[in-house]
N, C-alpha and C positions, 0 to 999 in steps of 0.2 A: 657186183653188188654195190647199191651206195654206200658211202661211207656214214657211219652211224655218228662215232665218235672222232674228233680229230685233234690231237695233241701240238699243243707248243711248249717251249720254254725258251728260255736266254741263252744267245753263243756265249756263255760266261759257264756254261754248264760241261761246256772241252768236247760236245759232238762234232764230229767231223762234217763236215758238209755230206760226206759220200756215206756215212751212220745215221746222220739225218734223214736221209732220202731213203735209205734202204729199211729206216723203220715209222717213214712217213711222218714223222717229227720236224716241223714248221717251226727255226730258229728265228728268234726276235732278238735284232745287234746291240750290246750292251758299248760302252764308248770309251774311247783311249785316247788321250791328250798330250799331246807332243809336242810342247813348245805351241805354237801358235795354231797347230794342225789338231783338227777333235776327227776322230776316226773311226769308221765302225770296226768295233772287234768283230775277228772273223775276217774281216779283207786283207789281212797283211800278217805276215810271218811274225808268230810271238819272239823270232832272232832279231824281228826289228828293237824290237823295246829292251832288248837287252846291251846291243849299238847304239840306241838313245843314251843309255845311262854310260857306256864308256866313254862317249863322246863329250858329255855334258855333265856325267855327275849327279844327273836329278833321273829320279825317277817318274814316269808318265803315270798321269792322273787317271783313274779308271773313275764313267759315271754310268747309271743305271740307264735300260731305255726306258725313253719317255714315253709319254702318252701316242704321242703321233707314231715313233715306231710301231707300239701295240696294235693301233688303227687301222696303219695299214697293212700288217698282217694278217688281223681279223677281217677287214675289209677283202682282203684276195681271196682268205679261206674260202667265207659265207658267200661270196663270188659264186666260185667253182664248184662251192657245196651246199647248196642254201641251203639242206633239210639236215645237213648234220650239226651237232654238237660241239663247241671246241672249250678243252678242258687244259688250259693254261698250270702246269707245273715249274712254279717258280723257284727260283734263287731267292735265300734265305733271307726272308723281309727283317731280319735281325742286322743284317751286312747293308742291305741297300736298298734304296725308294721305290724297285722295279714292281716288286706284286703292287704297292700301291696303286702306281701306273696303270698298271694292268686293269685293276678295280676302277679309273677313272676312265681307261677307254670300254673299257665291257658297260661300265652303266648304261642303261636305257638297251643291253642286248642280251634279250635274255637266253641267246644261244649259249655265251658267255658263262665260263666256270672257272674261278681262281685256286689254287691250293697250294699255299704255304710249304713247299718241301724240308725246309730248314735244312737242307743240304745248299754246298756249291759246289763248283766245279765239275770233276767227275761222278762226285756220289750225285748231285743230280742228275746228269747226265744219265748214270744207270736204273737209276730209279725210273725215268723217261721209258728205256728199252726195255724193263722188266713189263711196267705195264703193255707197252706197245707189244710185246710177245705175250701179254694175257692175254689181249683184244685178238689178236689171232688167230689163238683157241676157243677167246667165246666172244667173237663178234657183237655179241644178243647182246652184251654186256651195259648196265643204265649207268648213268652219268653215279649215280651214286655210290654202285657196287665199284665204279672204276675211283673211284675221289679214295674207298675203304682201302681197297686192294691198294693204290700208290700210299697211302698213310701209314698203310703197315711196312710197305716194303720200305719207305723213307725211315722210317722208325727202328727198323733192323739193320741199316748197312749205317758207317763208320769209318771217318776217315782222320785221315789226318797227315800234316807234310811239316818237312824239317828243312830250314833254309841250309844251304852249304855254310853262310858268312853270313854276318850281324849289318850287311854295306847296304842292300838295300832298303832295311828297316831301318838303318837310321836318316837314307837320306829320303825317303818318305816319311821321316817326324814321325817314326813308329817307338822309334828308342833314341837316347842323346848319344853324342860323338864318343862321350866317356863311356857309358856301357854298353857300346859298340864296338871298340876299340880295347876295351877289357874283356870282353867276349870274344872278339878276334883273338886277341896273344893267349886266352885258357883253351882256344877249341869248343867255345858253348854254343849248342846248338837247341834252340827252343824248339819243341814236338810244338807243331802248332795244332789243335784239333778241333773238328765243328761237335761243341754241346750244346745240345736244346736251340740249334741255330747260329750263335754265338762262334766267332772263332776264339779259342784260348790256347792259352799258355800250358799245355797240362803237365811237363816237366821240359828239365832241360838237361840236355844230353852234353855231357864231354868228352874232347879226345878227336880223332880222324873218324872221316866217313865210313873209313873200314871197318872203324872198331863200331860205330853208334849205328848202321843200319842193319847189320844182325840184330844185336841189342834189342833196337825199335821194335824190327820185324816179330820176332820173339815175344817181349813184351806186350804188345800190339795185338798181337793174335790171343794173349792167354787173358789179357782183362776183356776184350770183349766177346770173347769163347768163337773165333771168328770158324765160319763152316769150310774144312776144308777142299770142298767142290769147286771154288775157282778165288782167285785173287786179284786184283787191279790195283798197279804201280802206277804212280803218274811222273811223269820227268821233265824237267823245265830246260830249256838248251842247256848244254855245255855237262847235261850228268854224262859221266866216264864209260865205257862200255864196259871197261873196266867193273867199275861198281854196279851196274846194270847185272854182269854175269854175278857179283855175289850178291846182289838181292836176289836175283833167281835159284842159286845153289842151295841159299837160306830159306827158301819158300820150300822148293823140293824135299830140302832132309825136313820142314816140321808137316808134310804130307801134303802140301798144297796140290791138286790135280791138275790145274788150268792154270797160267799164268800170262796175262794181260797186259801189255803195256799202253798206256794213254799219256799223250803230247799235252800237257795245258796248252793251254788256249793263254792270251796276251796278258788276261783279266788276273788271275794266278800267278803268271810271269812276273805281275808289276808287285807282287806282295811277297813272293818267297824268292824272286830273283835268280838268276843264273845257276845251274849247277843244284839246283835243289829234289829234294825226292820225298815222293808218295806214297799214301798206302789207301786202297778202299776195299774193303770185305764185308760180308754181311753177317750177322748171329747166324750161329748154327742151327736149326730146326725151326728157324722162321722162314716162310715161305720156303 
């Protein structure tokens, strides 16, 4: 059967190349800056960018894809597919100029559909695979009933990650040396979370990872009533397996069924830094 509808979004969204392909989601490379090297995300180990920063100190510059990456995406799609549809699920046009982008290479094509997920990283990313496992079920499915169904499911899932250390925010000019460094010697550990697109600050956690991702976990789950049917942790190199097994033990005793683990991708890496941990779940009784 031709393809009716066909999905992209941004390797900024943590799908694997081999989740990509196995749910027919067409990644468009977002870009990492290393010293004199601009790199597509997605070609090289997120353990590179974390070697960048011991080596150097700085942390690599993340940018949006451009117009030309969208191009020639869309370009190969409508190739391969002329009569189908391609319905672009973006990275949170709050974080970065990528849906823009998007919007300047779709102009003049009207196969072309953008939609603002106001999710990153993994909560897009799942957001991507929920539709892509509607379309499964209802092929038939119009560009519009698929734009509703991703809006609501982006509107129900909920994430958010806790850096290990205050080192790579400060030397990304996220926080000064002082309340980096005052951060370090207390243990504060900022929930960083996506609201309304937005990444913030939504509190800040004290003490060791042992004690703050129960905590989180806990917490996390009861303000946004999260559905116990399945959970997605995301881990940036260097988290512990250690603390790997007690965010599992902790998901288990509050009933969680399913438990997920997802690799950021470079893009994440450069903002929560080594050793950091995730969480995405969705509201209970939606979708």
């Amino acid at each position: 059967m031709e393809k009716k509808l066909i999905l992209t979004a941004e390797t900024g969204s943590d799908l694997t190349p081999e989740l990509a392909q196995e749910y027919g989601i067409y990644l468009v490379p977002m870009h990492v800056t290393m010293g004199e090297d601009c790199l597509e995300d997605g070609a090289f180990p997120a353990q590179d960018v974390c070697a960048y920063y011991d080596r150097t100190g700085k942390v690599p510059k993340t940018s949006a894809c451009n117009p030309e990456d969208f191009t020639k995406t869309f370009d190969e799609i409508h190739a391969a597919y002329p009569d189908a549809h391609i319905l672009h699920l973006a990275y949170s046009a709050a974080t970065t100029c990528s849906y823009q982008n998007a919007g300047i290479a779709g102009a003049g094509r009207d196969y072309v559909t953008r939609l603002d997920t106001k999710q990153v990283s993994t909560a897009q990313g799942l957001v991507a695979i929920r539709l892509a496992r509607k379309l499964r079920e209802q092929p038939e499915m119009s560009v519009e009933e698929a734009v509703n169904y991703a809006s609501e499911v982006a509107a129900a899932t909920h994430m958010c990650f806790i850096p290990k250390n205050l080192d790579y925010l400060r030397a990304g000019g996220r926080v000064s040396n002082v309340v980096a460094l005052t951060g370090n010697l207390l243990g504060l550990h900022p929930c960083i979370e996506t609201i309304n697109g937005e990444l913030v600050v939504s509190k800040k956690y004290r003490g060791s990872f042992h004690r703050v991702i129960p905590k989180l976990l806990a917490e996390f789950t009861e303000k946004h009533r999260l559905s116990r049917e399945s959970i997605h942790f995301i881990r940036t190199p260097g988290l512990s397996a250690e603390l790997q097994a007690l965010a599992e033990e902790r998901a288990r005793a509050l009933g969680f069924q399913k438990i997920v683990w997802m690799n950021s991708g470079c893009v994440i890496t450069c903002h929560g830094g080594a050793g950091a941990f995730g969480i995405v779940g969705r509201t209970a009784g939606k979708l």
